[in-house]
Every structure is written in C-alpha cells, then in structure tokens.
N, C-alpha and C positions, 0 to 999 in steps of 0.2 A: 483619537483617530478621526481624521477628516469624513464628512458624509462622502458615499459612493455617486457621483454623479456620472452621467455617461460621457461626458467632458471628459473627467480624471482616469474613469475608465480606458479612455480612448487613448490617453496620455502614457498611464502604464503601460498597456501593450503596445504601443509602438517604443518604449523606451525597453522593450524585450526583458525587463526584471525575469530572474529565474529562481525556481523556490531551492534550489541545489545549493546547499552550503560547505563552504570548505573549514569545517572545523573536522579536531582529533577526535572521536567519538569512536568508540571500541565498539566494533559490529557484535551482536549476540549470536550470528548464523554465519558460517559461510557455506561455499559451493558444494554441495552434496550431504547435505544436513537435513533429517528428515522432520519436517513442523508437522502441527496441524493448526488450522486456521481457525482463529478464538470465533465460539459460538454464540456471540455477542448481539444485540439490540439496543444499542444506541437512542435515545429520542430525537440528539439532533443528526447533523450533516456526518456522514462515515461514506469511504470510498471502498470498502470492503464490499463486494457482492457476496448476497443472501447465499448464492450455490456454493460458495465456497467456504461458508461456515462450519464447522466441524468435519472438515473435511480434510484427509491427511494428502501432502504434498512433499517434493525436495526442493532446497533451496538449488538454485541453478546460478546465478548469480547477484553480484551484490553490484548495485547501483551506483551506492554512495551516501551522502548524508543529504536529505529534503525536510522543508519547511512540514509538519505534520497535520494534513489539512482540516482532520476535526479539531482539533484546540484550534486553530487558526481562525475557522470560520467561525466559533464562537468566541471570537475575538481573546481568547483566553492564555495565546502568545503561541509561538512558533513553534515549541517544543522539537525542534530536529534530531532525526530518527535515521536509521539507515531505512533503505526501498532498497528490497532483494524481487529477483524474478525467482515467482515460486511454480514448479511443475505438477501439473496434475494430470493423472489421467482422466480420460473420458468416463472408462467405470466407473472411478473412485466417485465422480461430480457427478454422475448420468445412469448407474446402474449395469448389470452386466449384458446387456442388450447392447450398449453403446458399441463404436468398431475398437478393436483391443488394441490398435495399436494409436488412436486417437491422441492426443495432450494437449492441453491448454495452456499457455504461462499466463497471471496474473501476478502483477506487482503489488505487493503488498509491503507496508512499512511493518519496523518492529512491532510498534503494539496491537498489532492485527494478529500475529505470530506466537505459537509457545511449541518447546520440545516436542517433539514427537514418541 
C-alpha cells in the first residue's frame, strides 16, 4: 500500500472512490429487527459511538454492503459488511428525562450489531 501523501489524498477524493461495494452478501438484519449495539472497546480506529454501546435499537433500514472501516484503517483489508440505519430512542441512549418521542438513527455496520 502506497504512503498516504496529501498529493494522493487529493487525487482520491476528487476521483470520488466510494466505500459501497456491489457484492452478494446475505444481510444478518433487516428493517424492523431489534439489535443491541455490541459493548465493545476497540484499541484502534471504530466508528461505533460510545452512547450507543449496549444499547437496544430497530433496524430501520439496510444501506447496502460498505468497505468496514476498522479493518480497513488497520490496514487489515476491507472486510464488507452490510451498514443498516439503526433507531434509537432518546430514553433508550439518554435516560427517562430525555423528550419520549425523541430518536436518533445511527448507521452502523454488522459487526457493531448482535440480536436483540
């Protein structure tokens, strides 16, 4: 893998690469599937937010199949994953003071995800 220079940097993003891959990959969620979001701590790079760790949601919908960005940034290969839009309420992430009709979506890929 080439060093990262702000050259090449510069180069990818105006050649618009997208991390969405069109391979068959069997989703593990679909739309109204209730997860709860793995209560994980990672050392390296995760896009998962700390509030939404052990925290029950619905899948709302599925994205599609994305490049999986912690193996990725640890150079460790692409691993592509489905990215589902998952709902939360306000209580659920924020306690029952939050407003109850409040919700959040965060996208999250499979390995952020387990049953609910």
């Amino acid at each position: 893998m080439p060093l990262l220079t702000v050259e090449l940097a510069h180069r990818l993003i105006s050649e618009g690469r997208t991390a969405k891959r069109d391979i068959a990959l069997t989703a593990k969620f679909k739309p109204g599937d209730k997860v709860v979001a793995r209560n994980m701590h990672p050392t390296g790079h995760t896009r998962i937010p700390r509030y939404v760790r052990g925290r029950h949601g619905i899948i709302d919908r599925d994205h599609g199949v994305f490049v999986f960005p912690d193996s990725n940034a640890e150079l460790a290969g692409e691993k592509p994953q489905h990215v589902y839009s998952v709902r939360f309420t306000a209580r659920e992430l924020w306690g029952p003071d939050a407003p109850a009709r409040d919700v959040l979506y965060i996208d999250l890929w499979d390995d952020y995800l387990d049953p609910a």
